[in-house]
C-alpha positions as CSV (number, residue, x, y, z in Angstrom):
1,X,-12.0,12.1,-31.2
2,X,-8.1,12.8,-29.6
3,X,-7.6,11.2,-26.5
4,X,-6.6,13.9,-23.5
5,X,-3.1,14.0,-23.6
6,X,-3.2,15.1,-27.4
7,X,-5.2,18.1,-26.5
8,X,-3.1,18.5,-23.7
9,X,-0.5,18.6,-25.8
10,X,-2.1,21.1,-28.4
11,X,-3.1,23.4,-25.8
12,X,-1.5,27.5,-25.6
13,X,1.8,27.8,-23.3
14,X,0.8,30.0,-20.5
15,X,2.4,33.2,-20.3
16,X,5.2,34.2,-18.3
17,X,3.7,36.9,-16.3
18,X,0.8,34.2,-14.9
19,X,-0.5,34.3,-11.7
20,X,0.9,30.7,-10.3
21,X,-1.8,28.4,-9.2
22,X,-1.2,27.8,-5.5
23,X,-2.8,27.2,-2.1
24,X,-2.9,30.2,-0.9
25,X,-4.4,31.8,-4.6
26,X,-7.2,29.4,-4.7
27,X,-8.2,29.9,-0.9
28,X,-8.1,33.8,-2.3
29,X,-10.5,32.7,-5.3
30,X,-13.0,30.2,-3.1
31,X,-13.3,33.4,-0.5
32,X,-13.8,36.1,-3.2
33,X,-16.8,33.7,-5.5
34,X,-18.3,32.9,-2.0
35,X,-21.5,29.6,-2.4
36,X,-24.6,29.7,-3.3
37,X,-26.1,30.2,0.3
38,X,-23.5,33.2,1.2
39,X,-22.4,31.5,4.4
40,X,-18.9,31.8,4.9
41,X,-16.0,29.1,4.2
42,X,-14.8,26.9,7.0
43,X,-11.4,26.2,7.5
44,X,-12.5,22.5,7.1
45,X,-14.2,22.9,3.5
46,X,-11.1,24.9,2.6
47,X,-8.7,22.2,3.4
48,X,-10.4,19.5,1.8
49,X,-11.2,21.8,-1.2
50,X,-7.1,21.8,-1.8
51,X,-4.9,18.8,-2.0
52,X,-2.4,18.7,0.1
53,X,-3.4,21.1,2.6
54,X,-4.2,20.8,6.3
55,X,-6.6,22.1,8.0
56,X,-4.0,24.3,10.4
57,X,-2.0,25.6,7.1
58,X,-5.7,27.2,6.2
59,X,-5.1,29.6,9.2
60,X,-1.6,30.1,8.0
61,X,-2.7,31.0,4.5
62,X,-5.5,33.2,6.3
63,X,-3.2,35.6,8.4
64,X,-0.7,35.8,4.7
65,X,-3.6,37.2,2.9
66,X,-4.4,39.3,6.0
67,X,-1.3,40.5,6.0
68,X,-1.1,41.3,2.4
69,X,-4.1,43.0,2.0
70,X,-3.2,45.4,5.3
71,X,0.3,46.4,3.5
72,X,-2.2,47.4,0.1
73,X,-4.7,49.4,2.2
């Protein structure tokens, strides 16, 4: 059996053109799937969902999608 970094090493180059993985595109992801018991996301279960992020940058992160999603209609 390899060992992780092997298949790590094996595994497909991501393409150019992908969408970056970031704080504000997983907070996108956990609000789009929703839970189980469709209750909606605290800003605390956010935060601890993504390393690195405090509770007050949820807000932040919050009004950019906001935002974004006014300028698309």
């Amino acid at each position: 059996m390899a060992d992780s970094s092997t298949q790590a090493d094996d595994a497909a180059p991501l393409p150019k053109d992908s969408a970056a993985v970031t704080p504000r595109s997983i907070l996108e992801a956990m609000l789009f799937v929703g839970n189980a018991a469709n209750e909606p996301l605290e800003r605390q279960r956010a935060a601890d969902c993504m390393r690195g992020v405090a509770l007050d940058e949820v807000d932040v992160l919050v009004d950019e999608l906001n935002a974004e999603y006014e300028e698309l209609g």
